[in-house]
Structure formats: C-alpha cells, structure tokens
C-alpha positions in Angstrom: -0.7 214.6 -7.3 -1.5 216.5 -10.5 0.4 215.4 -13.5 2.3 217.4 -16.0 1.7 216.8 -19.7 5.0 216.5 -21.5 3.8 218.8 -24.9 3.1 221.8 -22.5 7.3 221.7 -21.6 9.4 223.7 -24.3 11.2 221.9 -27.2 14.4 222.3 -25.4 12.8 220.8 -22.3 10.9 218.5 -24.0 13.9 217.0 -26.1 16.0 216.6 -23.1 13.4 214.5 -21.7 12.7 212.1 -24.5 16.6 211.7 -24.9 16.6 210.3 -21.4 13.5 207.5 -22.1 14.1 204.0 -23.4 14.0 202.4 -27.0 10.4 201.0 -26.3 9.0 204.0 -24.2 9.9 205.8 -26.9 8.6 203.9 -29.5 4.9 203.8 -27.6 5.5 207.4 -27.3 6.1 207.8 -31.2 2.2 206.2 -31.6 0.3 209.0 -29.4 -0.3 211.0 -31.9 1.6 212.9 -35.3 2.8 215.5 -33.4 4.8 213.4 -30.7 6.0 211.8 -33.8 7.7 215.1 -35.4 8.9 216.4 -32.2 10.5 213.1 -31.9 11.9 213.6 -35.2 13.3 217.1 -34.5 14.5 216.3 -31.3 17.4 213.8 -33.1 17.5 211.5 -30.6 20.4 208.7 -31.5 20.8 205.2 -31.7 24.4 204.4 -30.6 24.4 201.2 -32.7 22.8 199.5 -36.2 18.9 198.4 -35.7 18.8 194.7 -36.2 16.7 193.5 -38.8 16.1 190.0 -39.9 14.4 188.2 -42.3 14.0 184.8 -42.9 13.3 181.9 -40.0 13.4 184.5 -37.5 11.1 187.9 -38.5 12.7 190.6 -36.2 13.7 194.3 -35.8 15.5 194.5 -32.2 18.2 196.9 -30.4 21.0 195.4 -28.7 21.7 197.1 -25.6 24.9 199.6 -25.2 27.8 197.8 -25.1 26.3 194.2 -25.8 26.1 192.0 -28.8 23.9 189.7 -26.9 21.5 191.7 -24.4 18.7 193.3 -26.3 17.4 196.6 -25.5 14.1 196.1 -27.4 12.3 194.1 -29.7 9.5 193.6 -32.3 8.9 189.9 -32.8 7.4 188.4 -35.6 5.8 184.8 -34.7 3.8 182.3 -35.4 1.3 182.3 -32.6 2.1 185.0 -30.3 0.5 184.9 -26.9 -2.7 186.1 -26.2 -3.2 189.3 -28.4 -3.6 192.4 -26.0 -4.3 195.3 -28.7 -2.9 196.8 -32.0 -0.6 199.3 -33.3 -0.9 201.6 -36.2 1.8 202.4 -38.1 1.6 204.8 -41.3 -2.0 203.3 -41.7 -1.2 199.7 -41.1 -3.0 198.2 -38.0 -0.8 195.5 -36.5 -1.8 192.9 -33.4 0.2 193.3 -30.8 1.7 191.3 -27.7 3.7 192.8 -25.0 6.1 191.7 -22.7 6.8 194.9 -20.8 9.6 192.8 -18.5 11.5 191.7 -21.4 10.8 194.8 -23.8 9.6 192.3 -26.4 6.5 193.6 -28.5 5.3 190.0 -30.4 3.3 190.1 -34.1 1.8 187.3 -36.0 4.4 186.3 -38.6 1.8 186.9 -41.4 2.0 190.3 -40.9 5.4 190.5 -41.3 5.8 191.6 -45.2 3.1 193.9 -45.1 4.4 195.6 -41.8 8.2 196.1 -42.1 8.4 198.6 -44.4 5.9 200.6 -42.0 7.6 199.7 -38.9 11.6 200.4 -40.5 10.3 204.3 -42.0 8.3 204.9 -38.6 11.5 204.4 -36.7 13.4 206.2 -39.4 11.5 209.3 -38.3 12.2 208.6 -34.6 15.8 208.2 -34.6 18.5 210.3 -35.8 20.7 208.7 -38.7 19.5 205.1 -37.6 21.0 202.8 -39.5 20.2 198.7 -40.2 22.1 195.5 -39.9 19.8 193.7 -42.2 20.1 189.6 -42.3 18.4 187.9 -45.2 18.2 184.1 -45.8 18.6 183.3 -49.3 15.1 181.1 -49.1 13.0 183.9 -48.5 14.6 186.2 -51.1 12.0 186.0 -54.3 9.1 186.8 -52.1 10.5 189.6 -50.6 11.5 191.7 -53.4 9.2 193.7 -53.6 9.4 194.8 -49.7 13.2 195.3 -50.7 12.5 198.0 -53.7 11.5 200.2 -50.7 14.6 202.9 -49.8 14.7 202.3 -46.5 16.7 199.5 -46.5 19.3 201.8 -48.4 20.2 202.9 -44.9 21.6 199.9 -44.1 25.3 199.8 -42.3 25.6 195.9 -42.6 24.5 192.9 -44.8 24.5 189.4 -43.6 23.3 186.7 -46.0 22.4 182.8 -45.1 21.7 179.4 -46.2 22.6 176.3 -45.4 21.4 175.0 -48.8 21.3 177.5 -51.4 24.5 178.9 -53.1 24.6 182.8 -53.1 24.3 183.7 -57.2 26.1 186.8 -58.5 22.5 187.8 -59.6 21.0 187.9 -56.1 24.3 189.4 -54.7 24.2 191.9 -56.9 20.4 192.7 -56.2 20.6 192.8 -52.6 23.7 195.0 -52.5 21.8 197.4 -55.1 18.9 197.3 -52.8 20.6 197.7 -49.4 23.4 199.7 -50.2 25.7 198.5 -47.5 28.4 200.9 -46.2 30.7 199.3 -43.6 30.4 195.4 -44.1 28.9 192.2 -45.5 28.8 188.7 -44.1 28.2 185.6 -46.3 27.3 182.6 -44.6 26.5 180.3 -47.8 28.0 178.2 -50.6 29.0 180.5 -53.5 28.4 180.2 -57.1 31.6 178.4 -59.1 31.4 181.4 -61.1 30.8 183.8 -58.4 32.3 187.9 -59.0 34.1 187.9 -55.7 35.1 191.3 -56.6 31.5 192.7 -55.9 32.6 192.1 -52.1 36.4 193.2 -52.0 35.8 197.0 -51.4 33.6 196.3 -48.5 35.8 197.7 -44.9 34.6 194.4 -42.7 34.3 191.4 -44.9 33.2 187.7 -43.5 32.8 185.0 -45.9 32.6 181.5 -44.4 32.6 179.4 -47.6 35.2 181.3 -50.0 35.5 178.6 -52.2 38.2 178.7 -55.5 38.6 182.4 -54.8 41.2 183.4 -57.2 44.6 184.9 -56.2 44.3 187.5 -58.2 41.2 188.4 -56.1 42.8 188.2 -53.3 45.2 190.7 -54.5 42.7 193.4 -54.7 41.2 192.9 -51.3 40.4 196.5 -50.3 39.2 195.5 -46.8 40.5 196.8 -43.2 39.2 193.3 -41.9 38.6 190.2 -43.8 37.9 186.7 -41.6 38.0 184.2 -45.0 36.8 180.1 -44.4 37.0 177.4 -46.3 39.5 178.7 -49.1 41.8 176.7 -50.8 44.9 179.2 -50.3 48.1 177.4 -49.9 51.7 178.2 -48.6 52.9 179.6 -51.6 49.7 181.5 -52.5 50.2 183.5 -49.3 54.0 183.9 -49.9 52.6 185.7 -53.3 50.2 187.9 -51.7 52.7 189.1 -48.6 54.9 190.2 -51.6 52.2 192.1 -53.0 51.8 193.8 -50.1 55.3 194.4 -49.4 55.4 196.2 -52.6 53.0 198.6 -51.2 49.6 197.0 -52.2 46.4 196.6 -50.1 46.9 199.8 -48.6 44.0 199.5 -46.3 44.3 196.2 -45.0 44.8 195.7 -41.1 44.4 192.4 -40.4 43.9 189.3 -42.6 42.4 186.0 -41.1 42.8 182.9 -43.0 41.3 179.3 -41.5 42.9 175.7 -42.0 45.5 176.1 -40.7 45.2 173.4 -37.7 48.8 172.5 -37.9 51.5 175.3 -37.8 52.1 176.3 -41.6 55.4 175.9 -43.8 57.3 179.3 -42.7 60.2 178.1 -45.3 57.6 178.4 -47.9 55.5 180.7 -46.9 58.2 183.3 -46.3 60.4 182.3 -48.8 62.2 185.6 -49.9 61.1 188.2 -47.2 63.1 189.1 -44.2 61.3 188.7 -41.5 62.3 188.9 -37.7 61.6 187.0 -34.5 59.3 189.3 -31.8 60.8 192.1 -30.8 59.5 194.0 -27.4 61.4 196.9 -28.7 59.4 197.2 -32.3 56.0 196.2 -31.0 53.9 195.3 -28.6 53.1 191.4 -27.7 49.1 191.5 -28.1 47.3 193.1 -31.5 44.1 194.0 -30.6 41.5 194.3 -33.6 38.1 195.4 -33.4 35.7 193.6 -36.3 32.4 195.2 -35.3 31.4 195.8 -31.4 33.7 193.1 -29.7 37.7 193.2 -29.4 39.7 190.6 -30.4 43.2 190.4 -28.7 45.4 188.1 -30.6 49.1 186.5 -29.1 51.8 187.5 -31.4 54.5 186.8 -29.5 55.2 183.9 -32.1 54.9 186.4 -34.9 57.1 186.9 -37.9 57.5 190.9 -38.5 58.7 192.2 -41.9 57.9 195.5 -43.5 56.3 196.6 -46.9 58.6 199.3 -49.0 57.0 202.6 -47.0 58.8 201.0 -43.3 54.7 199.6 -42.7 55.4 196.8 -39.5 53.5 193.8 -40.3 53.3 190.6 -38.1 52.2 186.8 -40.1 51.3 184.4 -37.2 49.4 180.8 -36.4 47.0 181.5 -34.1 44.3 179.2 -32.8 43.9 177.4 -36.0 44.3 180.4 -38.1 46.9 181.9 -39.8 46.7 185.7 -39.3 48.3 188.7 -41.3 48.4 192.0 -39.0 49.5 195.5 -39.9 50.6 197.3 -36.5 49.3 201.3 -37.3 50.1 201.5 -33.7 53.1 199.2 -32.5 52.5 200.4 -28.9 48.8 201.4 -28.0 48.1 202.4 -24.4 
C-alpha cells in the first residue's frame, strides 16, 4: 500500500490531522523539518492544561494527561545516566542525546545538558502549541546558577510558580526575582521557611495562594489577602486574630475571597471567641447547601459544612466558618445551591 505524505493534504486538512495526534507524536513531528514546524504553529493546536517544568533535583518538562494530576501524557527527562543513548535531537541549533521510551512516552537526556537545553526545548514547544503556558517548579538550591537561563522570556508565560526547600528560607530578594522573571498569572506555591522580614504582600494578589510555612505573618497582611483561594500552614493566627479578620470581611473587605483554609486546628476552635460579636446561625438546608465544593487547581475538593456557622458580610454575602479535618475553613457560598 502506497502512503500519503501529510504536506501534500491542505492546511485545513492538514491541521485537522495534527490536532488529532498525541503530545510526543507531535513533538517528533515538530523536528522533521522548519516547515512542519510553522504549519504546526499556524495550525494552533492547544494544550488543555500548564506544561510542567521543573528545576531542581528532578530536571523535567512533562504533560499530564486530560483530566489527571498524576498520569502523564508525555515527558522529557533530564537524568543522570539515561539508558543506552539511541540518537539526538536538534532543537534551534542545540544537539541533545536522546533516550526513548515509546511505551511510557518518556524521552530521557543527560542532566548536563539540561541548562543549556531548556530554553531551546520551552521556545520550540512555544511555537508548537497554541497559548501554552508553564507551571514552573524551582528549588531554591539551584537558583544562582540558573539565572541566567531565567532572564530568557519564555518563562514569562508561566501560569504557576512553585518554590522549594527544605533548608533554605525564601528571601524577599529571590521572591522578588523569580516573580519578575516568571511573571506568574494565576498562582504561587511556597514550600520553604520564609525570611523574618519577608514582604508577604508580594504574594497576596496572587488568585491561588499555598504557603506551607507562613510564619509571623502579620494581621494586617492577612487583611489584604486578595486571593480566591488561600491554603495557609504553620501560622501563628489565634482565635481572636480570626474573630478580627471575619469582621473585616463583614464590613465588606476581601471582596474576592472564596474560601480561606487555615491549619492547627486539631482540636475544634473557641467559637465563643472566635465569633465573639457576629451573628451567626446553625446549618440551614433552606439557605445552603450541606457540601461546598472548591476547586484549587485541577482537583475538587468537597468539604462537610453541615457543622458550619453561617453569617453574612453588610452586601447579604452567605459565608460559612467551619472545623474540618484539622483545619479551620472560611467559605463564601456565590452559589448556595449548585446543581
């Protein structure tokens, strides 16, 4: 049987067919030659999620799967001593050894090519995908020698910043540096100590905020939190801290703000002080449903409010305070009955 080369089909033709393909078919695709590359590019193809992009003790770029936060669609591997090297890749003019693992859609690269190949490897699948964005994880270790593979733009498109360490304490200086250089526009996770001196407000605006080490985060902070979602550990929040901020918000502050999550909390809090002065009610299947569902990233969340207390902010704005698992939760019901 003769085969058909796909560059004789139309554009229209031709588009519809690279749509259908897979991340990695399409990304050997990208690599025939220049011209696959720019039909590629004008045929817009999507990416229904962030690329993946870490950098640190694991060197990756990877594509989760539709749907899943833990089966991945397609990966380039950066590691020590990949198996058996089976050929290279060029990308923009850089030659990279390559691995495959066709089964698992894994494409493995020595880890010392890893600085010198990312920036390639990120604006080559900028140019295959339409509007791709990054979820870009840094560990604080690595940061000084990557710098200069930061200053590139690319990163600028990233969606979502998570930075790590289990021994270094994040710095406003390198907060501020990595959120000039990456430009996040939906969400940040910190999973380090912070400075004692740290500008928490550099992080408040952010609309998905996870900080796992909050430390002696000012109330006043807390005031200004500008998030939709905000999961905040190791704090040193009390009762009565709370109690100040619920007021705030009854007065009509934090306008944005959809659900609050607070740890250390193993033991059901103080309601006496922690509601002192609001009027709150009991559950009520008539004002809302039992379950708020909240949706941080890709996964739902349903959370048991059936041992709520509901109280309103000035505008008539339903908000439910409850202990749940070990947190203590703030939620603000924009739909009190969702089908």
């Amino acid at each position: 049987m003769s085969s058909i080369k796909l560059l004789s089909f139309p554009f229209l033709i031709f588009s519809k067919i690279v749509r259908s393909m897979g991340i990695m078919e399409l990304f050997e695709l990208s690599q025939v030659s220049r011209r696959v590359l720019n039909l590629l590019k004008l045929s817009r193809i999507p990416v229904a999620r962030s690329v993946n992009v870490l950098i640190g003790k694991m060197n990756s770029i990877f594509f989760y799967e539709f749907g899943s936060s833990t089966k991945i669609d397609f990966a380039i591997d950066f590691v020590e001593k990949p198996q058996s090297i089976t050929g290279q890749m060029k990308i923009n003019n850089i030659c990279i050894d390559v691995s495959k693992n066709t089964e698992k859609r894994i494409i493995y690269c020595k880890s010392s090519q890893f600085e010198v190949a990312l920036v390639p490897l990120l604006t080559h699948l900028d140019k295959i995908f339409f509007q791709i964005k990054w979820a870009i994880g840094i560990e604080l270790n690595v940061l000084n020698t990557m710098r200069e593979v930061l200053s590139h733009s690319v990163f600028k498109k990233c969606r979502y910043l998570q930075i790590r360490s289990e021994t270094e304490a994040l710095s406003n200086e390198d907060c501020e540096y990595l959120l000039e250089r990456t430009h996040p526009t939906f969400g940040i996770t910190i999973r380090s100590n912070l400075d004692l001196n740290f500008n928490y407000k550099n992080i408040l605006h952010f609309s998905r905020l996870s900080v796992h080490n909050l430390g002696k985060m000012p109330l006043e902070d807390l005031k200004e939190l500008d998030s939709e979602i905000a999961y905040l550990k190791n704090h040193q929040f009390t009762e009565t801290d709370i109690n100040q901020f619920l007021h705030h918000w009854i007065k009509g502050n934090n306008k944005k703000l959809r659900h609050l999550h607070l740890d250390g909390f193993k033991e059901a809090p103080d309601w006496d002080i922690l509601l002192k002065d609001i009027v709150y009610t009991e559950c009520n299947a008539r004002e809302r449903e039992r379950y708020y569902k909240s949706k941080y990233t890709n996964e739902m969340e349903t959370i048991d409010c059936e041992n709520g207390r509901d109280f309103r902010n000035k505008d008539g704005q339903l908000a439910t305070v409850v202990h749940y698992s070990k947190f203590l939760v703030f939620l603000v019901w924009n739909d009190r009955f969702p089908e």
